[in-house]
C-alpha positions as a Markdown table, in Angstrom:
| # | Residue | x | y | z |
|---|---|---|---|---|
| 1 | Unk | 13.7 | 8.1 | -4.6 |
| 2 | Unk | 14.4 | 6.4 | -1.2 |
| 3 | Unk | 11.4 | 3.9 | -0.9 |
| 4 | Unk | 11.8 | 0.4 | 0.9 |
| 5 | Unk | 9.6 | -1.9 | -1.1 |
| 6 | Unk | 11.7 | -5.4 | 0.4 |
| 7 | Unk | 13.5 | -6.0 | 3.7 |
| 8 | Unk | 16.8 | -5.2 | 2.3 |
| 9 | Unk | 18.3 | -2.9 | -0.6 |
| 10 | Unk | 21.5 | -5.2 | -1.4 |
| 11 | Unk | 22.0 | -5.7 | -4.9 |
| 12 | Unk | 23.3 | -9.5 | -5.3 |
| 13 | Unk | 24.3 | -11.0 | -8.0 |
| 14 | Unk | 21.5 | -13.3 | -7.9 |
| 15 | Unk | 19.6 | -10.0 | -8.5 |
| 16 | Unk | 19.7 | -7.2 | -11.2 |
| 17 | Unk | 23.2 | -6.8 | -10.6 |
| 18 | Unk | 25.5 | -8.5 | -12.9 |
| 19 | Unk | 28.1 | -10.6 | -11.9 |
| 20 | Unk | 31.5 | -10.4 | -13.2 |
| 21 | Unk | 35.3 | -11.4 | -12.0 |
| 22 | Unk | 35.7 | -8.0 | -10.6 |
| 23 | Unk | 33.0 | -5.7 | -9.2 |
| 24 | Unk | 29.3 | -5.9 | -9.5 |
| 25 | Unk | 27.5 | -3.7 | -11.8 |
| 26 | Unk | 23.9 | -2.1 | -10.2 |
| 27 | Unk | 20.9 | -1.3 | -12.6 |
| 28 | Unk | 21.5 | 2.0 | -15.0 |
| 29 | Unk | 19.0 | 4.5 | -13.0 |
| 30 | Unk | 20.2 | 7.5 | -15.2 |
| 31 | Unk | 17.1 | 9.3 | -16.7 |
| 32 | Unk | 16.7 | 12.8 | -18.4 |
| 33 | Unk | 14.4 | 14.9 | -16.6 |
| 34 | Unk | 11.0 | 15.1 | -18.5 |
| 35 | Unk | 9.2 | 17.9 | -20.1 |
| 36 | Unk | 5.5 | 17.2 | -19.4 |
| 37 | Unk | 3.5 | 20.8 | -19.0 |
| 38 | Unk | 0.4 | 21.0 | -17.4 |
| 39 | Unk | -1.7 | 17.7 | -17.8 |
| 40 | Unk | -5.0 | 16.7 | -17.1 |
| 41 | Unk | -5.0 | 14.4 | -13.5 |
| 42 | Unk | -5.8 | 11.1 | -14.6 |
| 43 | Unk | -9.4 | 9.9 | -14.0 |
| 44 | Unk | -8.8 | 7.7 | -11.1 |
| 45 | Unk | -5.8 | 6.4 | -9.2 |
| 46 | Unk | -6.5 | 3.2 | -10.7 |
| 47 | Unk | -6.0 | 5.1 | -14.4 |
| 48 | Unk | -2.6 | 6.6 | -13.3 |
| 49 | Unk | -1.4 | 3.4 | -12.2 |
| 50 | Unk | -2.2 | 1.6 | -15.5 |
| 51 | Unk | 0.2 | 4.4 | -17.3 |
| 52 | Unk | 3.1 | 3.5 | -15.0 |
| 53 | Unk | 5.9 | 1.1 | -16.9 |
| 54 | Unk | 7.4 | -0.2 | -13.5 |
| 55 | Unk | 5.1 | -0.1 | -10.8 |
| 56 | Unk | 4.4 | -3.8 | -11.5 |
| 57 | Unk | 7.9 | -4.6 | -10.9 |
| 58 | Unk | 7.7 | -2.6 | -7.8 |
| 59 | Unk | 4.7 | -4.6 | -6.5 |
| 60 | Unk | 6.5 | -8.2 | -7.3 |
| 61 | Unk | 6.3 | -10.0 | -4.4 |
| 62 | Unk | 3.6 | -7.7 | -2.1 |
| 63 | Unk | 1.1 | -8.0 | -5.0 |
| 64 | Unk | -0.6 | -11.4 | -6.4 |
| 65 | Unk | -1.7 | -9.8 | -9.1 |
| 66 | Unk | 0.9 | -7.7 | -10.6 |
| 67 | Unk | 0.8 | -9.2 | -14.6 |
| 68 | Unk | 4.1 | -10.7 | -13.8 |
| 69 | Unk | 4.0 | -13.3 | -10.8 |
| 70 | Unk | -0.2 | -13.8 | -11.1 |
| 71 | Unk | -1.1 | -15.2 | -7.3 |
| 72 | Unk | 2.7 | -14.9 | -6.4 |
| 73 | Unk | 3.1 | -12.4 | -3.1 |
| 74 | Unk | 4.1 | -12.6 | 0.8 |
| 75 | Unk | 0.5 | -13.0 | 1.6 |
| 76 | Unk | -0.2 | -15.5 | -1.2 |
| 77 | Unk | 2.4 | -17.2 | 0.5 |
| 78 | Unk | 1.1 | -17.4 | 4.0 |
| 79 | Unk | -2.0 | -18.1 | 3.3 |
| 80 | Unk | -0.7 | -21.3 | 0.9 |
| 81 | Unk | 1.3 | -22.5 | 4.0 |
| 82 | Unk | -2.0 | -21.8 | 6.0 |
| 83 | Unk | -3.7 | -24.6 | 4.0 |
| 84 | Unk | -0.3 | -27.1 | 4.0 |
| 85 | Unk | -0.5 | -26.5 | 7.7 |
| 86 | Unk | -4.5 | -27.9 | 7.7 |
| 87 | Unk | -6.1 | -24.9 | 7.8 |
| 88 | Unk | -6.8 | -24.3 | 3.6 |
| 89 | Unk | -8.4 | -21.0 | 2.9 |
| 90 | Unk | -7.8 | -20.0 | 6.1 |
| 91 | Unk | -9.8 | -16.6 | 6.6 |
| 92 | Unk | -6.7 | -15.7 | 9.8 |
| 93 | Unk | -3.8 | -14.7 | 7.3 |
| 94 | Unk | -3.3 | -11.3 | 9.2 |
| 95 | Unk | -3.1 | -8.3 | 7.2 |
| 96 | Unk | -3.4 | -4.6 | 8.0 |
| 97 | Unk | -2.4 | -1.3 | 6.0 |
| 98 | Unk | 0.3 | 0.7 | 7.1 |
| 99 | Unk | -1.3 | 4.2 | 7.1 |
| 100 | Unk | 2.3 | 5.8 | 6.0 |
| 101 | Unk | 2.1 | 3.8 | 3.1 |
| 102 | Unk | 2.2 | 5.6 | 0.1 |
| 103 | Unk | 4.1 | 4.5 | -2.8 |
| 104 | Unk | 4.0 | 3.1 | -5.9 |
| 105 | Unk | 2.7 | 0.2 | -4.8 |
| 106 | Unk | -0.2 | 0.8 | -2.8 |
| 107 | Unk | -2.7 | 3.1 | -4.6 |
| 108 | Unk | -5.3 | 4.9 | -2.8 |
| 109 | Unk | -7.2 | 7.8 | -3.4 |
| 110 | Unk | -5.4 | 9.4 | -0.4 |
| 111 | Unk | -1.8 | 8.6 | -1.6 |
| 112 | Unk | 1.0 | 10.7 | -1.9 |
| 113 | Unk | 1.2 | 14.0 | -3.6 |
| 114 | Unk | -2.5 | 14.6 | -2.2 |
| 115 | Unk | -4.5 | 13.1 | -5.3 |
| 116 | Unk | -8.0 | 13.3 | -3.7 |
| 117 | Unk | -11.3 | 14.2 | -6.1 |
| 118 | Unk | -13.7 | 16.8 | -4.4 |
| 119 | Unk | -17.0 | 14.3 | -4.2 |
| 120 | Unk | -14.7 | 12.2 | -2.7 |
| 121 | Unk | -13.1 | 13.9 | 0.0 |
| 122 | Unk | -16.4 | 15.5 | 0.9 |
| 123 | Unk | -18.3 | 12.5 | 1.4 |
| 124 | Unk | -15.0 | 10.0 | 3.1 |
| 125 | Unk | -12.5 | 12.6 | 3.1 |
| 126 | Unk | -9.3 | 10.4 | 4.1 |
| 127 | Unk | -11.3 | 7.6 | 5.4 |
| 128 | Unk | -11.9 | 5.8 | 2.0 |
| 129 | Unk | -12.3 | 2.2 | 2.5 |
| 130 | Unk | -9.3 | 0.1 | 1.3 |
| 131 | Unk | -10.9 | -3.0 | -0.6 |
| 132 | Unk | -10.0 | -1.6 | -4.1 |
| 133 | Unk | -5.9 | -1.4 | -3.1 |
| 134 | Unk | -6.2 | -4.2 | -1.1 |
| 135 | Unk | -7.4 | -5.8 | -4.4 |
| 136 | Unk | -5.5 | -4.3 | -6.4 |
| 137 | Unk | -2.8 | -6.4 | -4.3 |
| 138 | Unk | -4.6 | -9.4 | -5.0 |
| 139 | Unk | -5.6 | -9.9 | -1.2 |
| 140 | Unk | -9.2 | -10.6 | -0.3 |
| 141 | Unk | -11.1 | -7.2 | 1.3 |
| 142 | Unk | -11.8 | -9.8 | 4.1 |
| 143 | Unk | -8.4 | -9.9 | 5.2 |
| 144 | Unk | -8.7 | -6.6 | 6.5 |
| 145 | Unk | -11.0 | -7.8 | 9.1 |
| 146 | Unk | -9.2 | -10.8 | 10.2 |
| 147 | Unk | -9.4 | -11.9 | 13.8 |
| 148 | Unk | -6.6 | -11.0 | 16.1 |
| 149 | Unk | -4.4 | -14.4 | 16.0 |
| 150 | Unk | -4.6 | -14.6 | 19.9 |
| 151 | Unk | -8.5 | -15.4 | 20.2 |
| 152 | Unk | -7.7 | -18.3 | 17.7 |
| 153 | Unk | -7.0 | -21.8 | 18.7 |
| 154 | Unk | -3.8 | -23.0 | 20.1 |
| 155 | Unk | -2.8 | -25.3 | 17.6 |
| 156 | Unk | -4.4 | -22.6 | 14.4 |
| 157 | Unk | -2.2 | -19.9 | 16.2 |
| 158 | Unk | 1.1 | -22.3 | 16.6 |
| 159 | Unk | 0.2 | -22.5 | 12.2 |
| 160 | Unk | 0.3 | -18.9 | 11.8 |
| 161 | Unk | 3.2 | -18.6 | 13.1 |
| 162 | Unk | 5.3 | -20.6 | 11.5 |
| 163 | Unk | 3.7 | -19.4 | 8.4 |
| 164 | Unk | 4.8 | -16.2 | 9.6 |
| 165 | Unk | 8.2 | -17.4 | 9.8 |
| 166 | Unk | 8.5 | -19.0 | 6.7 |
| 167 | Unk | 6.9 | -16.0 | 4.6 |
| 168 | Unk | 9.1 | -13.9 | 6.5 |
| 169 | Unk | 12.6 | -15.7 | 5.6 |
| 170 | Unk | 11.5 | -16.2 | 2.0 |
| 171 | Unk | 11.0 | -11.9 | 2.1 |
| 172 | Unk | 14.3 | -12.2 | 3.4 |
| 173 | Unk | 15.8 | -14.3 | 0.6 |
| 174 | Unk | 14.0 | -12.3 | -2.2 |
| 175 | Unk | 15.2 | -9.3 | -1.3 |
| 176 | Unk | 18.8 | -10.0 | -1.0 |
| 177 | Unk | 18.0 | -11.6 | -4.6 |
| 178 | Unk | 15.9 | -11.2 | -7.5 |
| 179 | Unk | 14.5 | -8.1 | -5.9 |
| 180 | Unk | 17.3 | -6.4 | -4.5 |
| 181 | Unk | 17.5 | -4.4 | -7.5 |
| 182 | Unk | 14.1 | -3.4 | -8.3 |
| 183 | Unk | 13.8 | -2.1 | -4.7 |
| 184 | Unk | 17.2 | 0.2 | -5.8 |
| 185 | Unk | 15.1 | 1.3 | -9.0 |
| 186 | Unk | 12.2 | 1.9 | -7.0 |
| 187 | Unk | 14.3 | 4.3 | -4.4 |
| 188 | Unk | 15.8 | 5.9 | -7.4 |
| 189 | Unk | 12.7 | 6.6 | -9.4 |
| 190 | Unk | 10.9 | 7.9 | -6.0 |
| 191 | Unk | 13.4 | 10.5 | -5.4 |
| 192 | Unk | 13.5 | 11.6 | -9.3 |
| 193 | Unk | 9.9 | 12.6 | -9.0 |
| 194 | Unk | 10.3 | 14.3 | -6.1 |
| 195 | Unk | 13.1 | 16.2 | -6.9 |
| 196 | Unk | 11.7 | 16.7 | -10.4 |
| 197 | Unk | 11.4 | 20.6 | -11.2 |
| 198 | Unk | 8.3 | 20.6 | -12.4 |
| 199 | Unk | 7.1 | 18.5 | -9.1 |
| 200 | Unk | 8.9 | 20.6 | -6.8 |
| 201 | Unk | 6.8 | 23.9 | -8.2 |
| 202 | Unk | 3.6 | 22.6 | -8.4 |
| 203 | Unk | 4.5 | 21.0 | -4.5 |
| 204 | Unk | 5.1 | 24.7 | -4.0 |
| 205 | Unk | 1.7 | 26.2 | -5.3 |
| 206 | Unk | -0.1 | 23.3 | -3.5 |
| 207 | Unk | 1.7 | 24.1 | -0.3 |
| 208 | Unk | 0.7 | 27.4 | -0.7 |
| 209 | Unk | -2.7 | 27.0 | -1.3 |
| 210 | Unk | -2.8 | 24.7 | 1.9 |
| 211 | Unk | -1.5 | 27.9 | 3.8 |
| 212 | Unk | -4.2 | 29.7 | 2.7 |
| 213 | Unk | -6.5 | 27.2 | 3.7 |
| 214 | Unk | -5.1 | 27.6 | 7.2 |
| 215 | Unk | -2.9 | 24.6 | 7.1 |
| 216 | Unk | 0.9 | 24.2 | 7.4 |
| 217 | Unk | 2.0 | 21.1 | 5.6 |
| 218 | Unk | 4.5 | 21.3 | 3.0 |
| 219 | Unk | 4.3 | 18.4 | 1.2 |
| 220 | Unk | 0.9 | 16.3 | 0.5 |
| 221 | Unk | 1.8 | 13.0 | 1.5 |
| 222 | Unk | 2.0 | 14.2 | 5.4 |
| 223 | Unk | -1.6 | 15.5 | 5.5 |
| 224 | Unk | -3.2 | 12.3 | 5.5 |
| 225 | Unk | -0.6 | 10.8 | 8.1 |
| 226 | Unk | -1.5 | 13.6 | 10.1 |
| 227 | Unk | -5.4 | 13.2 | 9.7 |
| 228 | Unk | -4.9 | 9.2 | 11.1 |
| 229 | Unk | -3.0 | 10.2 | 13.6 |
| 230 | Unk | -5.4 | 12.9 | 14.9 |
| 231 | Unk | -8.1 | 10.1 | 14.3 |
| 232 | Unk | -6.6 | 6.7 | 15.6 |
| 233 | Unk | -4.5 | 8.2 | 18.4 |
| 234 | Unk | -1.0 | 8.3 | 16.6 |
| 235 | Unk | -1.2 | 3.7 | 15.7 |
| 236 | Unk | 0.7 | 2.7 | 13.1 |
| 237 | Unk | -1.7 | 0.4 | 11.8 |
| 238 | Unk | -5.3 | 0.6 | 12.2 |
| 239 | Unk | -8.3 | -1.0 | 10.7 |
| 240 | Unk | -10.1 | 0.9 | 8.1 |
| 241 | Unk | -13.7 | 0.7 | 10.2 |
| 242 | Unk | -12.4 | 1.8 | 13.9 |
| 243 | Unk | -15.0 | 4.2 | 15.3 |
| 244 | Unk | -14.0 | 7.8 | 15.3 |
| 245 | Unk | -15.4 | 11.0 | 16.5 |
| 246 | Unk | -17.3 | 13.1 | 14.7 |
| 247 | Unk | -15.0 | 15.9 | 15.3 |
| 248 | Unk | -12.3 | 14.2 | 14.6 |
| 249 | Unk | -14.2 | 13.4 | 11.2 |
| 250 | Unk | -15.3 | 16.6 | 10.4 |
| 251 | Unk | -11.7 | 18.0 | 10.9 |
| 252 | Unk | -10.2 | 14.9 | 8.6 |
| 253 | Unk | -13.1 | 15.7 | 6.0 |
| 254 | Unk | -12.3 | 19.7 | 6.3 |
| 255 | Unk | -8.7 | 18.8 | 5.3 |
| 256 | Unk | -9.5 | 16.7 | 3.0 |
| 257 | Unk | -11.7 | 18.8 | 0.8 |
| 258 | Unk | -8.6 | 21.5 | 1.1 |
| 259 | Unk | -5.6 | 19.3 | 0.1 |
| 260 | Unk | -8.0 | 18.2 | -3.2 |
| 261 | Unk | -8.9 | 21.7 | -4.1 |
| 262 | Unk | -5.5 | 22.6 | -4.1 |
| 263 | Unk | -4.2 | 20.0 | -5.9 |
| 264 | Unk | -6.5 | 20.4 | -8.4 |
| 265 | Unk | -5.5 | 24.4 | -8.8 |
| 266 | Unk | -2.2 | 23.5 | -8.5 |
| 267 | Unk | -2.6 | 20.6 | -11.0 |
| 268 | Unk | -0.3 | 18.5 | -8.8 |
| 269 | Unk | -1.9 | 15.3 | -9.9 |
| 270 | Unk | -1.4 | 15.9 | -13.4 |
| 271 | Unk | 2.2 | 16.8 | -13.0 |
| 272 | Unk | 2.9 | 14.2 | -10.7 |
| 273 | Unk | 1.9 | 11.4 | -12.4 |
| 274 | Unk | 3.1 | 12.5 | -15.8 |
| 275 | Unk | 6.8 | 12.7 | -14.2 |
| 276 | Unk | 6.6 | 9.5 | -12.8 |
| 277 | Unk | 5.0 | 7.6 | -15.7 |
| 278 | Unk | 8.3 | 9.3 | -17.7 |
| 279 | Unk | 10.4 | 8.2 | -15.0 |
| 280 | Unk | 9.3 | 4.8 | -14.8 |
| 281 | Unk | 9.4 | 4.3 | -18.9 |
| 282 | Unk | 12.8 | 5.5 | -18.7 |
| 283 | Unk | 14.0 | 3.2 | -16.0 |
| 284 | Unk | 11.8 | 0.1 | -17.9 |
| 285 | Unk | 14.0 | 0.9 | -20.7 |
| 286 | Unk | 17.5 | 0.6 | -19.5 |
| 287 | Unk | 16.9 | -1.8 | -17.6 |
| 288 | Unk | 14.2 | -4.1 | -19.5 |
| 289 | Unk | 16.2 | -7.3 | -19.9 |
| 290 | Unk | 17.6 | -7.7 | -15.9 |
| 291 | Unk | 13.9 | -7.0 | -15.0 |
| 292 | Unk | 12.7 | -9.9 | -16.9 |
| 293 | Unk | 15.6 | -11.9 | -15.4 |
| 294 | Unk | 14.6 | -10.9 | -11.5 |
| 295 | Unk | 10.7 | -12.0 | -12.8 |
| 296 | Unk | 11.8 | -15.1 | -13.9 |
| 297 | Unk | 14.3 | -15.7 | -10.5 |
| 298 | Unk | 11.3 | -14.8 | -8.2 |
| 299 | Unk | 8.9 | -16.6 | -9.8 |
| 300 | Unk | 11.3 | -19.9 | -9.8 |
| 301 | Unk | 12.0 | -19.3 | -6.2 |
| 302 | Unk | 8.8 | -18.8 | -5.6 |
| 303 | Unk | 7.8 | -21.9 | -6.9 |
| 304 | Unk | 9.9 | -23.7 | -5.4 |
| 305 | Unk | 9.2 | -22.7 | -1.9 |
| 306 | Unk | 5.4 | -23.7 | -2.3 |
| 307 | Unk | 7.0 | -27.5 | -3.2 |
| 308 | Unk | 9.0 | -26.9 | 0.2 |
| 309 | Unk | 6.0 | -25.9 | 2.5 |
| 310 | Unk | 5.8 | -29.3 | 4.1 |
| 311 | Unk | 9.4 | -29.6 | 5.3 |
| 312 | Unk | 9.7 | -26.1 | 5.9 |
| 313 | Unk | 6.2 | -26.3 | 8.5 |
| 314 | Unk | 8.0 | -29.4 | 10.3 |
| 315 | Unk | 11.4 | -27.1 | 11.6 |
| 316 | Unk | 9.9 | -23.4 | 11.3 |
| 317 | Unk | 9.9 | -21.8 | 14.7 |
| 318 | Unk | 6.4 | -20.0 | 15.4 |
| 319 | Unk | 6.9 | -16.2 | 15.5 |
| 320 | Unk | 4.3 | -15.2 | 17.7 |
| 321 | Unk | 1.4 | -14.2 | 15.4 |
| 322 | Unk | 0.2 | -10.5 | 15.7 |
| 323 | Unk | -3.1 | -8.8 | 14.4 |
| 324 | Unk | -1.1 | -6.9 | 11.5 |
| 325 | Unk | 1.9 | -8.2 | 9.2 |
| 326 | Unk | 4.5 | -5.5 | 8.9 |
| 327 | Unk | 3.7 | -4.2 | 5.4 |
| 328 | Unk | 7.2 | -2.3 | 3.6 |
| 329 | Unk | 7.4 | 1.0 | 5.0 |
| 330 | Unk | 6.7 | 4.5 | 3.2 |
| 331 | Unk | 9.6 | 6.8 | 2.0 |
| 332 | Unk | 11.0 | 8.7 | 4.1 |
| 333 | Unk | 10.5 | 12.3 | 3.3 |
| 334 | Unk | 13.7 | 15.1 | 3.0 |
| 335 | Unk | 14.1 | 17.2 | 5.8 |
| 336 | Unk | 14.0 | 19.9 | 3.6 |
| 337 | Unk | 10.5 | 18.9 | 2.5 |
| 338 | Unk | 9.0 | 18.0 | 6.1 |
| 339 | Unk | 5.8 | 19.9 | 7.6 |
């Protein structure tokens, strides 16, 4: 699996790799391919997520409420700098969603592999709002709406910036360090599940039932890129409450309501989910003690750079604040798999 969850995808020594005298050793990411039938989809996204071993390790450092850095992130950050700056609780820490996102992280009803329930996708199709994920980040719902940083005042604006600056070069630091590795285990268990047999043939039966439907997509995650794009115009970042037309709504909604009645036949979700939650325990296991050790690292660097936010405001140079911080991107899908 070939998602970017940090900046980089060096393994360090200060990371999960170990250090000796001679070459570095990565993280194990063997696993044995699981055995998992047909299951039942979970109940919600927010169910499937709570099965998966890893995904809080994934989310270290994007999410400030992962169970393992509580209040800890890249947006915690910023907006703690905000309030060093002056500006405490500032309601301007910029954040938008990245509508390719769709990995383990960032769990939406929409996400990849197509998991959509029917009342859903006939009511909102793919245009469910974002507050629960956005939560489930530990980011306010009413960061989604923030102002664009150029209507803001010079010396609020000048803030940001450096903020910006200084959440960006800790991303920087952290990802050549403690989570270098986790963002190798993350690649590796991404491309497990979607190379995993059972994944691959229920992809198949989906893709299948998608033709049937009249649509040409082979592989779930791309319908709903497709649907924003038809919608916003081809952005790659767009706020959840933009106007769109109602054709373009009714198409989005018609597309919807077939990707989640194909998954459902196909029982993709249930598959999907099952493989990764296997994937993910196996990975946890091997690996259990250098995860604890990149936890512990971030959360002491992490510390640390709070304590430094006064220095660090009085040399940072001021990116120039935009309406949207760059969230990771989404894995990139095999050419043999593209629509």
């Amino acid at each position: 699996m070939r998602i970017q969850t940090g900046l980089s995808l060096f393994v360090l020594c200060a990371g999960l790799a170990a250090c000796t005298a001679s070459a570095p050793k990565g993280p194990d990411v063997t696993v044995s391919t699981p055995s998992v039938g047909r299951p039942p989809p979970p109940s919600s996204v927010q169910a499937a997520l709570s099965r998966m071993a890893f995904t809080p390790y994934a989310a270290l450092g994007q999410s400030g409420n992962d169970g393992l850095a509580p209040g800890a992130s890249d947006f915690a950050l910023t907006a703690a700098c905000m309030t060093a700056a002056g500006y405490p609780d500032s309601g301007n820490v910029p954040i938008a969603i990245n509508p390719a996102q769709a990995g383990l992280v960032f769990g939406q009803p929409w996400g990849g592999w197509g998991y959509l329930g029917d009342a859903e996708a006939r009511q909102d199709g793919f245009r469910v709002q974002p507050g629960a994920a956005l939560s489930q980040l530990g980011i306010g719902t009413g960061a989604a709406s923030a102002p664009d940083p150029a209507t803001l005042p010079p010396a609020e604006r000048t803030a940001l910036g450096k903020c910006s600056t200084i959440a960006e070069d800790f991303g920087n630091a952290t990802a050549n360090g403690p989570l270098g590795g986790i963002a190798t285990l993350t690649n590796d268990i991404y491309n497990d599940v979607l190379e995993d047999p059972a994944v691959r043939h229920a992809t198949q039966t989906w893709g299948a039932c998608m033709a049937r439907n009249g649509y040409s997509f082979r592989q779930p995650q791309t319908v709903f890129r497709a649907e924003i794009q038809d919608m916003y115009g081809g952005v790659h970042f767009i706020n959840a409450g933009a106007p769109v037309s109602a054709a373009a709504n009714r198409a989005q909604i018609a597309a919807a309501v077939a990707d989640a009645g194909c998954t459902d036949s196909a029982d993709l979700a249930g598959i999907y989910f099952a493989v990764q939650a296997s994937y993910e325990q196996q990975i946890v296991n091997t690996n259990q003690q250098a995860l604890t050790d990149a936890v512990q690292q971030y959360r002491a660097a992490y510390a640390k750079e709070l304590k430094k936010l006064p220095s660090l405001l009085q040399t940072a140079k001021a990116n120039p604040a935009t309406s949207a911080e760059q969230r990771p991107p989404a894995p990139p899908s095999p050419t043999s798999a593209a629509s």
